[in-house]
N, C-alpha and C positions, 0 to 999 in steps of 0.2 A: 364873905369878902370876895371881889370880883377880881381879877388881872386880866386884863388886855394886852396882846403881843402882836403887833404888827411886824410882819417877817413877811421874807421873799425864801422858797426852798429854795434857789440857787446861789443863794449866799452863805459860805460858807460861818460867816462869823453866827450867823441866826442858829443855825447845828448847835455850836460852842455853847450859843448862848442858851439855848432848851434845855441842854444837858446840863450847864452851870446854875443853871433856875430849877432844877428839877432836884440836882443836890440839897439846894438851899431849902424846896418845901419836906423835900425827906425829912429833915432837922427841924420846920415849925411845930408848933406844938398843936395849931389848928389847921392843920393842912386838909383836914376832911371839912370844912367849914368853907375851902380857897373855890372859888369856880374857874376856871382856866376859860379864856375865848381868846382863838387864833383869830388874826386879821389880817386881811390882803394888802399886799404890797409891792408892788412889782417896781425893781431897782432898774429895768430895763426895758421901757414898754415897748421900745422901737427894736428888740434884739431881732434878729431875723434866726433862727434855727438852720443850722447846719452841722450833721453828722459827721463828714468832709471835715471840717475846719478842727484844726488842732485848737486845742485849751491852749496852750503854753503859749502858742505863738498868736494866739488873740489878745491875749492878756496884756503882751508885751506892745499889743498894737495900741491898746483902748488907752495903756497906761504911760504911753512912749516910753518905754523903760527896756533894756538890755535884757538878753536869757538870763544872764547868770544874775541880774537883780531878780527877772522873775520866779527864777528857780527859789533862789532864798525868801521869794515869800512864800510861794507855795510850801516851802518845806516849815517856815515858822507856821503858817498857818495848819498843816500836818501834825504838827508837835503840839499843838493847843490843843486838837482835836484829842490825840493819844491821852492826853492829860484826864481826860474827862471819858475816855473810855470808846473812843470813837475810830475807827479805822477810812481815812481818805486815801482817795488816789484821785487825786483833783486831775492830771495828765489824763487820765482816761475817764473824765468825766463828757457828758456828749452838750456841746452851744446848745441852748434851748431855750426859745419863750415861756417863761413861764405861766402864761394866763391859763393855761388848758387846767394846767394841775392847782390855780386856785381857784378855778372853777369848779373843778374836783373837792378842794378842801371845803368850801361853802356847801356844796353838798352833803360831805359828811358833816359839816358843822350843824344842819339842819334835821342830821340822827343824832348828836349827841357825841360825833363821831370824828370831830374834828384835832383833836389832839393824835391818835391812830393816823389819822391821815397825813399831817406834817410829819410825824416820823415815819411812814412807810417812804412818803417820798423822798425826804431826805437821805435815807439809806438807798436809795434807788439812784439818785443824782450823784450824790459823792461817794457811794464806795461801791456801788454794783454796776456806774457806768451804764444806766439804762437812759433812753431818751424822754425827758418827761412832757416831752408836746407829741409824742405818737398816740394815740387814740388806744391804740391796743394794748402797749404799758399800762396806759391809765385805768382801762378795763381792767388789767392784771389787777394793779396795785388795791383799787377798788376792792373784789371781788376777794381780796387776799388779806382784806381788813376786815370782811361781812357784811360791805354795801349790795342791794341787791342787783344782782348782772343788767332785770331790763332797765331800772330806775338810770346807770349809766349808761346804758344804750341810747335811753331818751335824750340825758343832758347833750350826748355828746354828735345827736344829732338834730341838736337846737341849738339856741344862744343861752340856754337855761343856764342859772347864777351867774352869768355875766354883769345883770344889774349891780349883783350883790359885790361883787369883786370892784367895781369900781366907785361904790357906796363907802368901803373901809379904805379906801384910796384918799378918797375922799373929805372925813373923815380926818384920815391920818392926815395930811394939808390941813385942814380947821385948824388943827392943833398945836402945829408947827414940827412935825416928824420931818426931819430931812435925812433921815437914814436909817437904817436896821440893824442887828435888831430896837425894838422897842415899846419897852414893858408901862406899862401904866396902873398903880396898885388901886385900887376904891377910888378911879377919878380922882385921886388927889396926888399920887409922887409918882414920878416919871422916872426912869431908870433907860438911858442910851448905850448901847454895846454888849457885849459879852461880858461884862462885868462880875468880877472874882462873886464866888457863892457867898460870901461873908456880906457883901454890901444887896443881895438879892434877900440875905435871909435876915437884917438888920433894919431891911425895909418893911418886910412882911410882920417884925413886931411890930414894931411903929405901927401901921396901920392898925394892926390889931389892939393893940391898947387903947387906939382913939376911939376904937369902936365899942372898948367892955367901958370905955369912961363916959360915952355918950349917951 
């Protein structure tokens, strides 16, 4: 059985949601049977990366919305994270395009390696405050999961997985994705958000019984 998950790592709710999907295959009962494939999705192709610019007061730009509304989302979206085991600090998170780092994930996707890779980077953007469009992070983050050093060397001095990153984009459009995260189980039932683990792991019978009955 396949799932498909179209995420951006700069979204905080796609975190939520790995961790809440991840509860949920703990509990399947064929979870070594699940194939997991992350997919490129960039919530902000035109973001421009800046280390300079505060989180809080972008936030509060992109969203016209007041500090203290943006504070309280930041901190409800902090408290989901906690829920599920996750430590943010969205404030000290660094603006950043994210194409480099799924050019990154497409890489490791293509060892096998692509689930290591969304959560190295994930914990790199929302709780360690690294920049995930610097070249050298991503070396780190890389080399800290057992991609090999030259193999990112090369990418990251080409356009290499760039096709591939705008192929699940792509893709995600066919289908009608207009947001993240988003789960897709056997091609057949779509799952939109961060959605409680009960309705992640209610989905993954489902599928599974269509398949012992087919």
């Amino acid at each position: 059985m396949k799932v498909k998950i179209w995420s951006d790592v700069r979204c905080p709710f796609c975190y939520i949601g790995k961790k809440k999907f991840e509860i949920a295959l703990a509990d399947f009962s064929g979870k070594d049977e699940v194939e997991i494939e992350w997919k490129s999705y960039q919530l902000d192709p035109t973001l421009k990366t800046d280390p300079n610019l505060n989180t809080l007061e972008y936030f509060m730009k992109v969203k016209n919305i007041s500090e203290s509304q943006a504070r309280e989302m930041f901190k409800g979206a902090t408290q989901m994270a906690e829920e599920v085991g996750l430590d943010f600090n969205l404030e000290g998170s660094v603006l950043a395009n994210s194409f480099l780092a799924h050019r990154l994930i497409q890489l490791a996707k293509s060892k096998g390696m692509d689930n290591e890779a969304e959560e190295a980077l994930f914990k790199a953007h929302f709780t360690e405050g690294k920049n995930i469009d610097d070249p050298k992070v991503i070396e780190e983050i890389a080399t800290s999961i057992g991609l090999n050093s030259n193999e990112v060397k090369d990418m990251l001095a080409s356009d290499a997985f760039s096709y591939e990153v705008k192929q699940d984009e792509m893709e995600a459009r066919n289908i009608g994705v207009r947001g993240v995260p988003f789960f897709v189980v056997d091609d057949k039932y779509a799952i939109s958000g961060a959605q409680p683990s009960e309705v992640f792991l209610q989905t993954l019978q489902k599928a599974w019984e269509e398949l012992e009955t087919n």
